[in-house]
Phi, psi and omega in degrees: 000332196265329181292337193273327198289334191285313177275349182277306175324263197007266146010261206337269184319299183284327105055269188272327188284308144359293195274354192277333179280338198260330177257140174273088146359104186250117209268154182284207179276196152282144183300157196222121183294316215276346142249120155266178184267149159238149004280141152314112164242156167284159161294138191322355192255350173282004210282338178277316166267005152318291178296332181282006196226006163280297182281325174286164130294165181292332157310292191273005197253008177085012179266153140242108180281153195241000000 
């Protein structure tokens, strides 16, 4: 049972590394400071207080302004 689970990783991984090789990513331009996308979103690990500070204040939304 374990041998098999050992070749199926195997599989996968070459498999993924193999399609990671063969397809171009599709990546935007280079970034340009003097335009940004709107809307300017944060990265995924901000997205819950991205959203908690859409609906809350900042008070209750865990921000404290100094």
């Amino acid at each position: 049972m374990l041998f098999r689970a050992v070749v199926a990783i195997e599989v996968l991984t070459i498999a993924l590394a193999s399609m990671a090789l063969l397809f171009n990513a599709p990546l935007e331009c280079l970034a340009d400071p003097s335009h940004t996308p709107n809307p300017a979103k944060p990265p995924w690990h901000f997205l819950g207080l991205q959203e908690m500070l859409h609906y809350f204040p900042p008070v209750f939304a865990g921000v404290r302004a100094t």
